[in-house]
Every structure is written in C-alpha cells, then in structure tokens.
C-alpha positions in Angstrom: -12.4 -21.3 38.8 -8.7 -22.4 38.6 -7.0 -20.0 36.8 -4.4 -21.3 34.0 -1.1 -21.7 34.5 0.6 -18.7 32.3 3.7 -20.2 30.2 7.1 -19.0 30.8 9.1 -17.3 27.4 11.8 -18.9 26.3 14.7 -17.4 24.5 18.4 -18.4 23.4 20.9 -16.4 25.4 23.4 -14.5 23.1 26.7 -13.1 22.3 25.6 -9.8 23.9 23.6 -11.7 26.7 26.9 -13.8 27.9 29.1 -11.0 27.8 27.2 -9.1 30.1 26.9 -12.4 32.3 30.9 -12.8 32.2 31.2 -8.8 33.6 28.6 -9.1 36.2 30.1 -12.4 37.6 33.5 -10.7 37.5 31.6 -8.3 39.5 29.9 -10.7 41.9 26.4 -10.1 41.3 24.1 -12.7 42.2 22.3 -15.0 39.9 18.9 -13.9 40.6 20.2 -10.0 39.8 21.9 -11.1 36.3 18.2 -12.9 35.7 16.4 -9.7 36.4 18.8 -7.7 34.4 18.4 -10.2 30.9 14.8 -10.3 31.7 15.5 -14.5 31.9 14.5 -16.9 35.1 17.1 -17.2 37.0 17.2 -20.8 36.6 18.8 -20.3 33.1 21.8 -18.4 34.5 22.7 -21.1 37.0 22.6 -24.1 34.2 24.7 -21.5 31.7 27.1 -21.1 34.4 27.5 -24.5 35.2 27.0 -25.8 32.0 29.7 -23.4 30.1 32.7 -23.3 32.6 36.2 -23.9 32.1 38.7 -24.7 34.6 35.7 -22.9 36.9 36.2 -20.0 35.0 33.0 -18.0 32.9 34.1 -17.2 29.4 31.5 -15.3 27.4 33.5 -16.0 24.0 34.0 -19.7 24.5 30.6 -20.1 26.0 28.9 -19.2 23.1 30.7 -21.6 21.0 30.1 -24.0 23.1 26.0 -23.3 22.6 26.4 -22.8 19.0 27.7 -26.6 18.2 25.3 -28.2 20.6 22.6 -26.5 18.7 24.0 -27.3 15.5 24.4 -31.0 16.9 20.5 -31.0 18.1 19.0 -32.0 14.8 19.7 -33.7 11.9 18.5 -33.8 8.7 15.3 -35.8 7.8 14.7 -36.4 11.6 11.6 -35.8 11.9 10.7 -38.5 9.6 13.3 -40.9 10.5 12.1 -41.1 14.1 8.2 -41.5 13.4 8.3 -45.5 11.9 4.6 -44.9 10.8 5.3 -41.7 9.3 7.9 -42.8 7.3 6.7 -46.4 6.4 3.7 -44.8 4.9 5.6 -42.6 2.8 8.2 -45.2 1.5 5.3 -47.0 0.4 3.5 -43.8 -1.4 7.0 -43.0 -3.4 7.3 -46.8 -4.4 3.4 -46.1 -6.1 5.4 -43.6 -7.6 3.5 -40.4 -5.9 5.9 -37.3 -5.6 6.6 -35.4 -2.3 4.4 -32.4 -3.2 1.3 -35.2 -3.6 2.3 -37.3 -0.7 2.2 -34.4 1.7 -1.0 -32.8 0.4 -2.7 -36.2 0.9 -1.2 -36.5 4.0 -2.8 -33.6 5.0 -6.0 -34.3 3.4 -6.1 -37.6 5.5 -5.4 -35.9 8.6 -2.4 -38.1 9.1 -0.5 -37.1 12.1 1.9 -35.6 12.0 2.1 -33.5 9.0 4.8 -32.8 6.9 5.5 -30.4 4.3 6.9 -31.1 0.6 10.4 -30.1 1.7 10.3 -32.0 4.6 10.2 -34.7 2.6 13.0 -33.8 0.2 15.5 -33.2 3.1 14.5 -36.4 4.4 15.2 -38.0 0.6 18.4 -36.1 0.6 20.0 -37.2 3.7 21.8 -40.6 4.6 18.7 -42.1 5.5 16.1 -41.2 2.8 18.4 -41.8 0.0 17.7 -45.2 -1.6 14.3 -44.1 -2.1 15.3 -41.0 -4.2 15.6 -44.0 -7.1 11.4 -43.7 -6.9 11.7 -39.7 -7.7 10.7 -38.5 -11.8 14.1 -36.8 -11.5 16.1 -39.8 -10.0 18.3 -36.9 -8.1 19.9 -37.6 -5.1 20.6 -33.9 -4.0 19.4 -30.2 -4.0 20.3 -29.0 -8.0 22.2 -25.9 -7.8 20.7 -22.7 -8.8 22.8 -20.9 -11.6 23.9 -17.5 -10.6 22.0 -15.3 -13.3 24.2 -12.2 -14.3 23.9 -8.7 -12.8 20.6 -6.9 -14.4 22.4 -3.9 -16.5 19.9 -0.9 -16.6 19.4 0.3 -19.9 21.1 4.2 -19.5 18.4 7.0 -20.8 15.8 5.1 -21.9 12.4 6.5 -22.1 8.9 4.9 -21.0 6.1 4.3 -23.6 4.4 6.0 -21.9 6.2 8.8 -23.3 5.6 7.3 -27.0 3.8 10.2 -28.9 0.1 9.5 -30.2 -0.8 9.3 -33.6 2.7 8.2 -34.9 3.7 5.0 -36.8 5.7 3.2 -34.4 7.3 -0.1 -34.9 8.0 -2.8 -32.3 11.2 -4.9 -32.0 12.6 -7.8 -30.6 14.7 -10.7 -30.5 14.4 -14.4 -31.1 17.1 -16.1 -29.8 18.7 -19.8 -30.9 19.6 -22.1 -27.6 22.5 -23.6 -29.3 24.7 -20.1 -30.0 24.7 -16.7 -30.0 23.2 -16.4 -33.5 19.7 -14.4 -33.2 16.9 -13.6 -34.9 15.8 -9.2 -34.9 12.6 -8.3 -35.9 10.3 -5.2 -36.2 6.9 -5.2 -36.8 4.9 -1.6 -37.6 1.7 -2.3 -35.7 -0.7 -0.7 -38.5 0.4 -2.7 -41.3 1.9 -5.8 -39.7 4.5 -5.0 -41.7 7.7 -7.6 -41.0 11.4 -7.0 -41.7 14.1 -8.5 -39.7 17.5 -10.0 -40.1 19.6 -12.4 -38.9 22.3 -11.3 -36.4 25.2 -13.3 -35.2 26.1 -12.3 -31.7 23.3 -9.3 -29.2 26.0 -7.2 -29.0 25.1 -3.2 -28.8 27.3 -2.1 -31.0 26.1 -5.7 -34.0 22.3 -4.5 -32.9 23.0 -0.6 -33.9 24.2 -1.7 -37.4 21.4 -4.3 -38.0 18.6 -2.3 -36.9 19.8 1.1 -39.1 19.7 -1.3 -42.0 16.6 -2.9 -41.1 14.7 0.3 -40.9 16.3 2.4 -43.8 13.7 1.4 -46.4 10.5 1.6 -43.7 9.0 5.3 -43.6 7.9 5.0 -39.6 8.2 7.2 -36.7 9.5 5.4 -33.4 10.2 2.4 -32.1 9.6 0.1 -29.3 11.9 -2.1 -27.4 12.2 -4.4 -23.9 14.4 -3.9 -21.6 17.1 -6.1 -23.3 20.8 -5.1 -22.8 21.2 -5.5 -26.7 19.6 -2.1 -26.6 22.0 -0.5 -24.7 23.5 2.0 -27.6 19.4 2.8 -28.9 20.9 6.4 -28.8 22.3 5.6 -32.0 19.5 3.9 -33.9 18.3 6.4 -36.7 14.9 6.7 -35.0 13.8 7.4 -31.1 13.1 4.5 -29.0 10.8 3.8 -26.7 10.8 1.2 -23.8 8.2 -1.4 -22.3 7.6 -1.7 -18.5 10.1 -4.6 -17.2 8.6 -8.0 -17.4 5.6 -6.4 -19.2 5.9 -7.6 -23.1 2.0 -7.6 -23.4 3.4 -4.0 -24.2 4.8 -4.7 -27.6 1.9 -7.4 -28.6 2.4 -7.2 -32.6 5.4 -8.3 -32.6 5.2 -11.2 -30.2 2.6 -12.8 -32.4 4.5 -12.0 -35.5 7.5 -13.2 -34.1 4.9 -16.8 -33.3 3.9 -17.2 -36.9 7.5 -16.7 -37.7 8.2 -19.8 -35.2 5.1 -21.9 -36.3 6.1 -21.7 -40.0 9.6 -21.8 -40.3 11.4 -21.3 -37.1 10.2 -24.0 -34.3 12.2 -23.5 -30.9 15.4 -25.1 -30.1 16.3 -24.5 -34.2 19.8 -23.9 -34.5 19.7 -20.3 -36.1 23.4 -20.6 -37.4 21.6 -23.4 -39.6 19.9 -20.3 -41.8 21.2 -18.1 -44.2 20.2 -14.4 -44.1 18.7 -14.6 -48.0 16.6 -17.6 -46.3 15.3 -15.6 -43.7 14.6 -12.7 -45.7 12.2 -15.1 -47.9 10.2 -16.5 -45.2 9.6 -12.7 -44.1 8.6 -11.9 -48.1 6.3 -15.3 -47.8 4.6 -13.5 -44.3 4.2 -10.2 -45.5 2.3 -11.5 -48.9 0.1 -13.5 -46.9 -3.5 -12.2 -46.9 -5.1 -11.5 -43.3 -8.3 -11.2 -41.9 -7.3 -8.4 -39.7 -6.3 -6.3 -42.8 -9.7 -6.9 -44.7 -8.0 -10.1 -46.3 -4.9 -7.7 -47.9 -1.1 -8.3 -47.2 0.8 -6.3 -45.1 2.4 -5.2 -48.0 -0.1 -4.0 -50.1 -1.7 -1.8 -46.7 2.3 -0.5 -46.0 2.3 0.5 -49.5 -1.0 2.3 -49.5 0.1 4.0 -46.2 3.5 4.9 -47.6 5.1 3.0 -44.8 7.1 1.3 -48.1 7.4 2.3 -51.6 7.1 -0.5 -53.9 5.8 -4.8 -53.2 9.0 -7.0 -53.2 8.0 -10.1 -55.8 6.5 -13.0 -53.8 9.3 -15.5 -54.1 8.1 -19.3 -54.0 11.8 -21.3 -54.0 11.8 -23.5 -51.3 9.4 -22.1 -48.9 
C-alpha cells in the first residue's frame, strides 16, 4: 500500500528568524545549514534571499518590512465574497428580501452552500468599497463598524463587606438607585424586606458625599439594623451612613430582590423608564411612596406595609394616606 505523502509545515519567518539569517550569511554559512538551524526547508531561505535583497546586500531590518507590507497587501477586505460571483449574487439577492447577515449565513449553512461564510464575513464585505450600496438593505442602514464607547474605569468600593457577612436574625433594609436617562437627577430607595416597608427620596446628582446625607435622612425615622447595597460607586463613603452596610456579589442583584420589585411597582405606577426625574418634585415622590406603603398585599395577609412596620416597631406611627393627585 502507497503510503501518503506527509505535508510539509509552514511558518512565516520573523524578526528574530531574519536576523539570525543576516549573521549567518555575514558568516558564510550555506543555505541548507541556515534551513537546518530555523528548522525551515531550505527552499525558503533561498526565495528570502533573493526575494529581500538590496543592492545584493541581506538586510534583516528592511527585509522584514518588506514581508510585512506584502502581507498586509495580500488581502483585502470583503474578498472572499467579492471573488466568488455566486456567492455574492446569492447574498445580494437575500439582503434585497430584506434577510440580515446573521440569517443569511445560518441559511447558508443550513443549505450546504459552498462556501460558507460567517455573519462578519458578511459585514466586512458590506463595509468595504464593494459591499457598500447594499448596506441601504440593513435594519440599521449603517455603512460602518459603530464605535464602542469607552466605559469608565470600575472604581472598587474601599472596605466593603460581603453579605455574606450580613448577621442573621436582623432587620436589614435593601437600597438602590433608579436612575433618569435624561440627567443626573435619581431616584434612592430602601426597602426593609420583612415589612416591604418603602422610603426613598429624590436626589439630584450619585455623588458620595449627596448619597451620605440622603440616606441618613432617609433612615432616621426606620428602627432597622443593616443595610444592603450593589456595588455602585455612589456608595463609596457607606462608612458614614448611620448604619453598617453590607454589599451584594458584583453583577449578582438577585441578592437584594425586595427592592428590585419594589423599585418595579414604583416604575409601573408612577415612574415608567426614560421619565425625566427632574420633572418630579420631592413632596410628589414622597406621596406615591405613602400611596405604596398603604396598599394592602397578599404577601402580608392583605395588610399594608405600614400597618406590619408598625406592629414590628420598624416605625412608630401610619403617615395619613394622602389621595391629591395620585
């Protein structure tokens, strides 16, 4: 039985790999000895050699420049469809049906169409000279890459404490913010978990120092233990909140479920998204907390989380409900 012939490796020469080329011809070794040295058949010497002289003279510097634009020069962009008329007929006319490159290429695929190409092989095709005045058939229109917006630094919060430290059998409250996409007016909030108790306020920049202030005020009438946070930097100064605070995993706000869903009812009643915050006054807000807190809920055996709060002696007296506007 014929045996196979075994394929050759293939690799690039480099930096390194001409250098030591340029001293060992300086040095008169023979081709087939540099070959044996860089492990490479000695074919690929003798084309580097003649391919990267000048004035008959072997530069290692100015031959690996040389390499470096002719492999730059090699391809282009969208070639791959540009060059196969079938290919690239057949997708023309699945963009015109108004089909996007992640669907064309999966059906592709599907088909068994040869060749295959991925979903970005497609955009780079779309965004180069040639696959341009077809981008007019994308849901986005866009004629280029979008530019991803550098996102700030991540600024660790300095001493804070895992819940998993949080002591059992305490009354902890959980806080977070709501934020408004049109400034930097936001929404705090703390909910204590055993009442579903609500108080918040309105706060006009996330500032350490503005979240400090709010959240000593917020809590000064509430008769609770700890509190729970995220990993937000407006928590940066929770050394000087009037009671210890306890942080969620990152990326984890399953951790701090009450007041996620309060802070939903909050939205579904009164707050959608993309409200302009700056639009509310604080005695507003403060109202549509009263309205939440006098509401009656099943998970409370139909009371309000005022009436439990009060019988725990999480508060001391029920705020009036206050109709107004609501």
């Amino acid at each position: 039985m014929k045996k196979a012939k075994k394929k050759r490796s293939f690799k690039h020469l480099d930096q390194g790999d001409r250098d030591r080329i340029e001293v060992m011809r300086k040095n008169e070794i023979s081709q087939k000895d540099m070959a044996e040295v860089l492990g490479v058949d000695p074919g690929t010497i003798s084309r580097e050699l003649k391919r990267q002289k000048n004035d008959g003279v072997y530069e290692a510097k100015t031959a690996q420049h040389k390499a470096g634009v002719k492999r730059s020069n090699s391809k282009h962009q969208g070639m791959k469809i540009q060059k196969n008329d079938d290919l690239r007929k057949r997708i023309i006319e699945l963009l015109k049906n108004k089909r996007s490159p992640d669907e064309i290429a999966g059906r592709l695929k599907k088909e068994g169409f040869i060749p295959s190409v991925e979903t970005k092989t497609i955009y780079k095709w779309l965004y180069s000279v040639w696959g341009a005045p077809y981008c007019k058939y994308l849901c986005t229109k866009r004629y280029k890459v979008k530019k991803q917006k550098k996102t700030p630094k991540r600024e660790m919060i300095p001493d804070r404490t895992s819940i998993e430290m949080r002591p059992e059998g305490t009354v902890h409250g959980e806080g977070d913010l709501f934020v408004s996409s049109h400034n930097t007016v936001s929404g705090a909030v703390i909910v204590v978990p055993k009442t579903q108790l609500i108080v918040g306020s309105l706060i006009p920049n996330r500032r350490p120092k503005t979240m400090v202030r709010h959240v000593n005020k917020m809590i000064k009438n509430v008769s609770i233990d700890d509190l729970t946070w995220d990993n937000g930097i407006e928590n940066k100064n929770h050394k000087e909140f009037d009671l210890p605070s306890f942080f969620c995993d990152p990326h984890s706000p399953w951790q701090k479920p009450h007041v996620e869903n309060n802070i939903g009812l909050v939205r579904k009643w009164f707050i959608p998204k993309k409200t302009d915050l700056s639009e509310i006054d604080e005695r507003t807000f403060q109202r549509q907390l009263n309205y939440l807190n006098h509401k009656w809920r099943k998970s409370l055996g139909y009371k309000s989380a005022y009436e439990v709060s009060l019988e725990c002696g999480i508060i001391q007296k029920i705020p009036p409900r206050v109709e107004g506007d609501i």
